[in-house]
Rosetta silent file (secondary structure, phi, psi, omega in degrees, C-alpha in Angstrom):
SEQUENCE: XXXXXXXXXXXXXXXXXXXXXXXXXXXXXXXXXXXXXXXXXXXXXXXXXXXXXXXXXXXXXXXXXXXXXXXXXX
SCORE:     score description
SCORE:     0.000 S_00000001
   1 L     0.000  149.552  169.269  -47.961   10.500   90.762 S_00000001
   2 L  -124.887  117.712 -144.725  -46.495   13.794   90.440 S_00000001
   3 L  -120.885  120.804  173.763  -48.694   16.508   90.353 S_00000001
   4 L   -43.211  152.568  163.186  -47.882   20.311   89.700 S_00000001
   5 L   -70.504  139.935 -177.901  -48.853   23.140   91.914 S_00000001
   6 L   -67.846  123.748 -162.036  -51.415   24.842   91.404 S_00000001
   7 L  -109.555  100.783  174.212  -50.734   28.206   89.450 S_00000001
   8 L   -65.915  -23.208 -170.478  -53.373   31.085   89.899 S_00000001
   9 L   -95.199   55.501  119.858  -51.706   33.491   88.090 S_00000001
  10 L  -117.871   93.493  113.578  -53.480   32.223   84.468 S_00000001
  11 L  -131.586   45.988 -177.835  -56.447   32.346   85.735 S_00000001
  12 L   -54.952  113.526  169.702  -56.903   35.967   85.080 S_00000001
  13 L   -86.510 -165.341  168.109  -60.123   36.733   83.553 S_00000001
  14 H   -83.549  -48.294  175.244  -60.848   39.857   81.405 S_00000001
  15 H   -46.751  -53.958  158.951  -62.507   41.951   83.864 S_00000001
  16 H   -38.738  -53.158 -179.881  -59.261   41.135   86.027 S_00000001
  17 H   -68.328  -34.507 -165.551  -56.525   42.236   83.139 S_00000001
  18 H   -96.183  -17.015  160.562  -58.916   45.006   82.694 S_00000001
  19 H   -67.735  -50.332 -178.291  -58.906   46.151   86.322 S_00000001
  20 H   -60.387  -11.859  170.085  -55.244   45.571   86.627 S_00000001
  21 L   -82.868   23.111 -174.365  -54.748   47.856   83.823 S_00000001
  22 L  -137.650   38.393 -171.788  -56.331   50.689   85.160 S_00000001
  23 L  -101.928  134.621  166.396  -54.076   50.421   88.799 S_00000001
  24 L   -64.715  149.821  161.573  -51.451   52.786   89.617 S_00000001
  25 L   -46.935  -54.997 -131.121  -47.727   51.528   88.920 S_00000001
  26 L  -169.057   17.559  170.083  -45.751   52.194   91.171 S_00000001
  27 L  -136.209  176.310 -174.807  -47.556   53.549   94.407 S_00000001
  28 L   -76.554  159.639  154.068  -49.745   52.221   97.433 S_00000001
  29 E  -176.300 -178.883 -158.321  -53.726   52.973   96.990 S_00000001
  30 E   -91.407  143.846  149.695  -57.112   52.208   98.307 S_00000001
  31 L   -48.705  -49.837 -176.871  -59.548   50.093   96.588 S_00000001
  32 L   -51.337   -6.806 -158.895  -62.790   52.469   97.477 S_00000001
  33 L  -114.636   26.288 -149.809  -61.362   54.585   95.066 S_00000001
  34 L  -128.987  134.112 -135.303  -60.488   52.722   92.111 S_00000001
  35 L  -103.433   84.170  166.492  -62.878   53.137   88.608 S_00000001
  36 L  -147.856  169.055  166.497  -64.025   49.303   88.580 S_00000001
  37 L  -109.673  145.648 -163.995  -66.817   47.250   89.758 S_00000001
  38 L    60.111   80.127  152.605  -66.914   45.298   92.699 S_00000001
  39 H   -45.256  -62.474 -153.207  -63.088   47.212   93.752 S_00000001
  40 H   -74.571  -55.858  171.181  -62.279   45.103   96.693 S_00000001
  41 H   -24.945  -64.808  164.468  -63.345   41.381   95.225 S_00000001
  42 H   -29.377  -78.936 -161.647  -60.868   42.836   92.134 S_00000001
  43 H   -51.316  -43.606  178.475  -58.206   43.463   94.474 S_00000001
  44 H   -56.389  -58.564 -179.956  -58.685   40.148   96.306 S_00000001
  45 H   -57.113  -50.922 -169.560  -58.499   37.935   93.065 S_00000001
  46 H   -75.016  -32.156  165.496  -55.335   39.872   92.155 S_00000001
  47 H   -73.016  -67.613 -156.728  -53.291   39.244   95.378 S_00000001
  48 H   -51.107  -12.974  169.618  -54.536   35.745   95.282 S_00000001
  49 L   -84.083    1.231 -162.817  -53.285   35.768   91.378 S_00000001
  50 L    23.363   55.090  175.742  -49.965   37.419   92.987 S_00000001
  51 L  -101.388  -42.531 -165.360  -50.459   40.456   90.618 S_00000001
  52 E   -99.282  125.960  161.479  -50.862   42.398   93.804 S_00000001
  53 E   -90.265  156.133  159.318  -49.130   42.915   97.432 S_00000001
  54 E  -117.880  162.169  145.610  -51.477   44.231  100.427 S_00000001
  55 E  -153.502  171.342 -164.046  -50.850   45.680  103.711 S_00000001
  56 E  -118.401  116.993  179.438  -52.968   47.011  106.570 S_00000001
  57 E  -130.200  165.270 -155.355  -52.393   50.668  107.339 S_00000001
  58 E   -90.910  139.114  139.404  -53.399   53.006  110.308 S_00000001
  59 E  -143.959  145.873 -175.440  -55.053   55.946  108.641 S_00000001
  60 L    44.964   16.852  155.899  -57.258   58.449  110.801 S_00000001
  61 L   114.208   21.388 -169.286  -57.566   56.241  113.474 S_00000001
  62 E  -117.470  144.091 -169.768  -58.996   53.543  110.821 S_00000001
  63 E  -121.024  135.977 -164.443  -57.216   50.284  109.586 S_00000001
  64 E  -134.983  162.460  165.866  -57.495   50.772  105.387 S_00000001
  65 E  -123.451  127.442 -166.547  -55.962   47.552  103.266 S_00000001
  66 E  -126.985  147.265  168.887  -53.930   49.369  100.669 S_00000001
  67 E   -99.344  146.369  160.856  -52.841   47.526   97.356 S_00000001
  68 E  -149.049  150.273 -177.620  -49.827   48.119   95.331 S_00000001
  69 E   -77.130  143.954  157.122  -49.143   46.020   91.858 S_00000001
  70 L   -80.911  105.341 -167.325  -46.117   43.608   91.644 S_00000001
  71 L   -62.351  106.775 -169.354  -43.689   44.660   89.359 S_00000001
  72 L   -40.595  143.456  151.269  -42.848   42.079   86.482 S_00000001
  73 L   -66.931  138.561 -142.019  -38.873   41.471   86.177 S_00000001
  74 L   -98.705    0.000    0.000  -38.176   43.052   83.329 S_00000001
């Protein structure tokens, strides 16, 4: 048989679409700061949906995981 891959990004729920709408555009940012509930869990579901990139940044002698959205092709 030949069986498709499995595609996470529809499985968006509405709390997801409504977190991803409220995300900055077009810059890096933190999770802690961002006006949703449960931020990081959000953030997780959203790379794993590849709405999101991460990286691991140094900041104040602290390793932060910063998000930035993946920009649709237009």
């Amino acid at each position: 048989m030949n069986q498709r891959p499995y595609d996470k990004t529809k499985l968006l729920s509405e709390s997801d679409a409504e977190a991803l709408a409220v995300m900055p555009d077009d810059e890096w940012f933190i999770a802690d700061h961002l006006p949703v509930n449960r931020p990081f869990y959000r953030c997780e579901r959203l790379v794993n949906a590849q709405k999101l990139q991460t990286r691991v940044v140094l900041i104040n002698g602290y390793t932060k995981r910063e998000f930035r959205k993946i920009q649709e092709p237009a």
